[in-house]
N, C-alpha and C positions, 0 to 999 in steps of 0.2 A: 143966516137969513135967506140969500138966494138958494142953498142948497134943501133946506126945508119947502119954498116956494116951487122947487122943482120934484119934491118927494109927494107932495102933495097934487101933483100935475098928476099923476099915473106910478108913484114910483120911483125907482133910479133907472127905468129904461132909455131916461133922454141920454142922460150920462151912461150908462152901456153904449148904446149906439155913436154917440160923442167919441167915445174911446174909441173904437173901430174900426170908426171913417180915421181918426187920424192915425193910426196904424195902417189902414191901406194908404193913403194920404203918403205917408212915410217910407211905406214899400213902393210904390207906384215912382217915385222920385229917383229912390236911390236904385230900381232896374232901367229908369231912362239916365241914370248919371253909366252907370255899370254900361251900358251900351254903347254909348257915345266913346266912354274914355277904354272901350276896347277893342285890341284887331280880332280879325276872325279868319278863318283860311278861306271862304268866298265875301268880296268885299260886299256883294249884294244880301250877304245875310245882317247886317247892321242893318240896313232901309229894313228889311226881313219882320226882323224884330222890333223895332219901333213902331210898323203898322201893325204889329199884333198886339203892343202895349197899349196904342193909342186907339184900337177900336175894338179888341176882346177885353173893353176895362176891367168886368171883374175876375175874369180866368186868365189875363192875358200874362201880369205880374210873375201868378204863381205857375200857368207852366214855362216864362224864361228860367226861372228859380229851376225846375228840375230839367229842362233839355237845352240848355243857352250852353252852357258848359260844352256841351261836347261840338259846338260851331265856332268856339274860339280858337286860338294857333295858342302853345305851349312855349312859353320860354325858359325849359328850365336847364 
């Protein structure tokens, strides 16, 4: 019933963009958990990156995702 009431709205675009948000929702989360619960070789690149998470919201996620890696310390 509510899924017919929402095809009839326009579509399944509300539900496209529903999926989305909670995919970034989900990424956005788990690169501020990844920041927090990780060291880095300059301690000021954690602040670093948190203020890029929290104010490049939609680019900020995905360049920690490719350049975060190479500000961490290796333990292996």
């Amino acid at each position: 019933m509510a899924l017919s009431f929402i095809q009839n709205m326009g579509g399944g675009i509300i539900l496209v963009l529903w999926f989305f948000s909670l995919l970034y929702i989900i990424l956005w989360i788990y690169c501020l958990v990844d920041i927090v619960r990780s060291e880095y070789k300059d301690p000021s690149m954690k602040l670093v990156w948190l203020l890029i998470i929290l104010f490049a919201q939609v680019i900020g996620p995905i360049v920690y995702l490719i350049m975060g890696k190479g500000t961490k310390t290796n333990y292996t």
